[in-house]
C-alpha positions as CSV (number, residue, x, y, z in Angstrom):
1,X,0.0,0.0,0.0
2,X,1.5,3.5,-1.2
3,X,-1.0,5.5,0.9
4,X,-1.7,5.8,4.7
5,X,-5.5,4.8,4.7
6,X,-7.3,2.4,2.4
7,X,-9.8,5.4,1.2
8,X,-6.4,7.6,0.5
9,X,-5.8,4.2,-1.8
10,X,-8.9,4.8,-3.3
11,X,-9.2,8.3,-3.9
12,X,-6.0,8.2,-5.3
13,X,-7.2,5.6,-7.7
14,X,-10.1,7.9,-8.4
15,X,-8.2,10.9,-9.2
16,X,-5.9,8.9,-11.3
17,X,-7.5,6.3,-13.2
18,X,-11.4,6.7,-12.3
19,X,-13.9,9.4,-12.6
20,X,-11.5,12.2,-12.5
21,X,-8.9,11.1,-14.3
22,X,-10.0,13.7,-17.2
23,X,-9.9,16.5,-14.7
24,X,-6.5,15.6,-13.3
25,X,-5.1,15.0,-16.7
26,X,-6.4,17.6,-18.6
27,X,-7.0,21.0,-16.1
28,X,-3.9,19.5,-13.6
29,X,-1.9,18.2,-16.3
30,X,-2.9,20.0,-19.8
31,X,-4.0,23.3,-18.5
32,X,-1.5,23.6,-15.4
33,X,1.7,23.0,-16.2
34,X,2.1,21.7,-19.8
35,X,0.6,24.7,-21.2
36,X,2.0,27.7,-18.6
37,X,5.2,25.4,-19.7
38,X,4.7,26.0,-23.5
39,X,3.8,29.8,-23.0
40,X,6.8,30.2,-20.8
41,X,9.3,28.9,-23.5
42,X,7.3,30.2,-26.5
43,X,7.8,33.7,-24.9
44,X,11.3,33.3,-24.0
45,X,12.4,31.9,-27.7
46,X,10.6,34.5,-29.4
47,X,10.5,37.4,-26.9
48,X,8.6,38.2,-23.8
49,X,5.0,39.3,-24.6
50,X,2.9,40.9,-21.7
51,X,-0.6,39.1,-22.9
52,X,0.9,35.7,-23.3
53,X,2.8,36.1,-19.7
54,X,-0.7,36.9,-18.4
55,X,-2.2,33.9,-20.7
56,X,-0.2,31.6,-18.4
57,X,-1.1,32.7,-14.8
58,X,-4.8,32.3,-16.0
59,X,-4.0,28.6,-17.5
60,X,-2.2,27.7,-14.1
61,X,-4.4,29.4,-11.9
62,X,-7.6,27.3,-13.8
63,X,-5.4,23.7,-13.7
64,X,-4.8,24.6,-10.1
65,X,-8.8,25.3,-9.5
66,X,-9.0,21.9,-11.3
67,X,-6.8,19.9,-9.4
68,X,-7.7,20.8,-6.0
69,X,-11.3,19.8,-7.0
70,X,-10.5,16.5,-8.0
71,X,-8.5,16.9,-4.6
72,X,-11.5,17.3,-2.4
73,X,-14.2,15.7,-4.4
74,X,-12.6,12.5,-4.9
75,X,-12.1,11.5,-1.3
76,X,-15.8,12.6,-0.6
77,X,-17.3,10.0,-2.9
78,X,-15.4,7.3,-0.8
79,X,-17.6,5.9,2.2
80,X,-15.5,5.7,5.6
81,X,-17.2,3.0,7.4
């Protein structure tokens, strides 16, 4: 076991292979860093542009909102007892 509880276990499962798995892998993932990522060296081969430096912070700030929804939510759909 790579978690501390059994329902960690399973919400990690969840997050990463079951009903969120969209969520983490596109807002997390696509949205959060591979695309802030892209802008960042996009911007620093070609020149630093103020609206695509802005573009970023709202795609990392959106795969952060993301990810810390499929953070809470996921654990919430698992029964304790």
């Amino acid at each position: 076991m790579r978690h501390a509880t059994d329902v960690a276990e399973a919400a990690a499962r969840d997050i990463h292979h079951g009903r969120y798995k969209w969520a983490y892998r596109i807002g997390a993932l696509g949205l959060g860093f591979v695309a802030p990522l892209a802008i960042g060296i996009y911007t620093f081969t070609v020149g630093v542009t103020f609206p695509a430096i802005i573009g970023a912070g709202v795609f990392a700030i959106i795969g952060f909102f993301i990810h810390e929804y499929a953070f809470v939510m996921a654990p919430q759909r698992i029964p304790n007892s």
